[in-house]
C-alpha positions, 0 to 999 in steps of 0.5 A, a space after each residue: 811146616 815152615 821150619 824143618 830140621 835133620 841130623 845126618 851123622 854123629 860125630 865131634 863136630 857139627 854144622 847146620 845149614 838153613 834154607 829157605 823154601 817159599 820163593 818170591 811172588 811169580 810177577 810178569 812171567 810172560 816168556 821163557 819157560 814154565 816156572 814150576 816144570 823142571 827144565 834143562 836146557 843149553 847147561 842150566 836147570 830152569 825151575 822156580 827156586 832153583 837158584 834162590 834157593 831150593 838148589 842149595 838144598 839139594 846140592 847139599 844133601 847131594 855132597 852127603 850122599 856122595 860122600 856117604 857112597 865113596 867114602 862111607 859115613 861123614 867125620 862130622 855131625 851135619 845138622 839141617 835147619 830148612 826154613 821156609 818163611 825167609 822170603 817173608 821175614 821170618 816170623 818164627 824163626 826167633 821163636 823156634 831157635 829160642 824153642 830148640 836150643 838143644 838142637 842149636 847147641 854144640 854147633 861149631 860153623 854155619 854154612 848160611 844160604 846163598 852164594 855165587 860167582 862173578 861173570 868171570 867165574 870167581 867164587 864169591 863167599 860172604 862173612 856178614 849181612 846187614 840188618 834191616 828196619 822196614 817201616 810203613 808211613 800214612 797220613 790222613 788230613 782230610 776226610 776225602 779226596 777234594 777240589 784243589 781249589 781249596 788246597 789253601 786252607 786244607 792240609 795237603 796228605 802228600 805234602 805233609 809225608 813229603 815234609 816229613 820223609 825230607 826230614 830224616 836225611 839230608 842230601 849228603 845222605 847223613 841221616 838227620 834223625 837224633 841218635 841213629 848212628 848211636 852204639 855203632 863201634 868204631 871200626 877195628 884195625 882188621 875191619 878197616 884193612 878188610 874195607 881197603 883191600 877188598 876190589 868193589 868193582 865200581 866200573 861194573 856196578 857203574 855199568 850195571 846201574 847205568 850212571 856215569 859216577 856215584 853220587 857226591 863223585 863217590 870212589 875207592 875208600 869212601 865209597 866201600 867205607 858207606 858200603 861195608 861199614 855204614 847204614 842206610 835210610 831209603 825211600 822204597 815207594 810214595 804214593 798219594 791222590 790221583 794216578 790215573 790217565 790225564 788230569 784230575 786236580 785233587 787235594 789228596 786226603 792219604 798219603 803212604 810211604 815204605 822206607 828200609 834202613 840197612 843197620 851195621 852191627 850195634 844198631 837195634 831196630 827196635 831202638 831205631 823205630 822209636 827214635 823215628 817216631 820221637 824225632 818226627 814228633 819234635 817236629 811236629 809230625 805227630 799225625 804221620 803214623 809209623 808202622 814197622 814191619 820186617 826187623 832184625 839186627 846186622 850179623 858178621 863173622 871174622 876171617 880169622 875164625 878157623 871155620 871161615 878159614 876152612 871154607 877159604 882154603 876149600 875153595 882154593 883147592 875146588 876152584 883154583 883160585 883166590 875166592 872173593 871174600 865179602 865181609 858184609 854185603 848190603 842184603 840182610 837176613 836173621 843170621 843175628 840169630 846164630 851169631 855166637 856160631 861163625 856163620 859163611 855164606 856160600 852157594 851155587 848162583 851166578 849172574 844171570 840166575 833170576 833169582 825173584 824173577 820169571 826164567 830162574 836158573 842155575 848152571 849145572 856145572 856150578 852146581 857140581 862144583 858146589 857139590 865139591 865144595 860140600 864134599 871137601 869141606 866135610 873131609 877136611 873140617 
């Protein structure tokens, strides 16, 4: 089954918790150990999954069981919402909440799927994730592949996506399509304050994405304003005509592109995609098709709410120490789907947990602590 739910005790208060279950295509695993053979070595477990996110699971239930055995039956009502499409959208997963509203109902915080710490060992939590709009572009000009001697008086696929793709920002990275920063509210005083306080680490993201300055010279405010509170328009992928070893001078009759936008809270993807496709139109790219794919809307909790707070104050007292509270992160996720319900996101990964990649890990000492955390949490909710 792709989605499976649980109920562990009966009480007033109640949490779900969703997982996913499939994991990222295995690509390129050549070296290091075998993805689907549990492994410990050096304090970490190797497994595929293990960090993102089959770990998370059985910490969890791990807490409970402990729980259950030193202290007897938990104070609250835990819920178990195990989904196992994430990795691929999540297709039923609208359905299924619309379906089960029952099980959804009376529900009073979220704990979401994943969560880590810094290379300095600071925990991380995360209030929010941004939406996500995933949208396939083609053309076809010609009937096939021709000489590029007769480029002059045919239209050129590549060109013409390359025209169009050019169109939807420009190079202050404003997106130029006509309505789609619409329904976007202005930022609270709270939100604001939250941007401003919160230490981006911009020497370490510089490093890790090996530039010496962001674009534009881009830092402090203005950079953590585009990251939090702003959406985006990329260009994941274009590809057209002849790609093999040395030359081979063709006109390409198709060309394709793959585009994400990562939306803030007001944007509708749907709405978007529509506004795309019209403003392409006025510019005379009617023959660009638009496929959409992967869509759902961004999701965030406040910090003030009391089940965000529990967790604060929970890692204070685990940890011993300030945890680093995210109020959005730029990844997304269907976290709208719960959004009448505080929804945190916390977990056990670190740094160099390969979550998506060959050797994939977790430390089996954070993941003891997250155990802790679990345990805490459900004592003192």
């Amino acid at each position: 089954a792709s989605i499976t739910t649980a109920r562990i005790t009966k009480s007033t208060k109640k949490a779900k918790i969703p997982k996913n279950i499939i994991g990222e295509p295995i690509a390129n695993a050549t070296s290091g150990v075998p993805p689907f053979e549990p492994t410990i070595r050096d304090g970490k477990i190797f497994a595929r999954g293990v960090c993102d996110n089959k770990g998370e699971i059985i910490c969890r239930l791990q807490a409970i069981k402990a729980y259950n055995k030193i202290l007897g039956i938990t104070p609250i009502n835990i819920k178990f919402l195990i989904e196992g499409e994430e990795e691929v959208g999540s297709p039923n997963l609208e359905e299924f909440v619309k379906k089960n509203k029952k099980f959804m109902s009376n529900v009073d915080g979220i704990i979401w799927e994943f969560g880590n710490r810094t290379k300095e060992g600071i925990q991380q939590i995360y209030l929010g994730v941004k939406g996500i709009l995933y949208l396939h572009m083609q053309t076809k000009t010609i009937g096939r592949d021709i000489h590029s001697g007769y480029t002059q008086f045919v239209d050129n696929a590549a060109y013409e996506l390359v025209w169009s793709l050019s169109q939807l920002k420009n190079r202050d990275d404003k997106v130029l399509v006509k309505g789609f920063y619409d329904n976007i509210p202005e930022p609270t005083a709270e939100e604001i304050k939250e941007v401003e306080d919160f230490d981006l680490k911009e020497e370490e993201m510089k490093e890790t994405f090996g530039v010496e300055q962001f674009r534009g010279g881009l830092t402090g405010l203005d950079i953590k304003r585009k990251y939090f509170l702003e959406p985006t328009l990329n260009i994941c992928g274009v590809w057209s005509g002849y790609q093999g070893e040395g030359s081979k001078t063709v006109t390409p009759n198709e060309a394709f592109a793959k585009v994400d936008c990562r939306l803030v809270p007001g944007q509708d993807p749907t709405d978007l995609v529509e506004k795309i496709r019209a403003y392409l139109d006025v510019l005379n790219f009617q023959h660009i098709e638009i496929t959409s794919w992967d869509g759902y809307p961004a999701a965030k909790t406040k910090s003030t709410t009391p089940f965000a707070q529990a967790i604060i104050k929970t890692f204070r007292e685990v940890y011993n120490h300030e945890p680093i509270v995210w109020p959005l992160v730029g990844g997304s996720g269907p976290m709208y789907l719960f959004e009448n319900v505080p929804c945190v996101s916390i977990g056990t990964g670190h740094p160099d947990g390969n979550a998506h990649a060959p050797n994939e890990n977790l430390v089996i000492e954070d993941w003891i602590q997250g155990m802790k955390t679990i345990a805490t949490l459900i004592h003192k909710f």
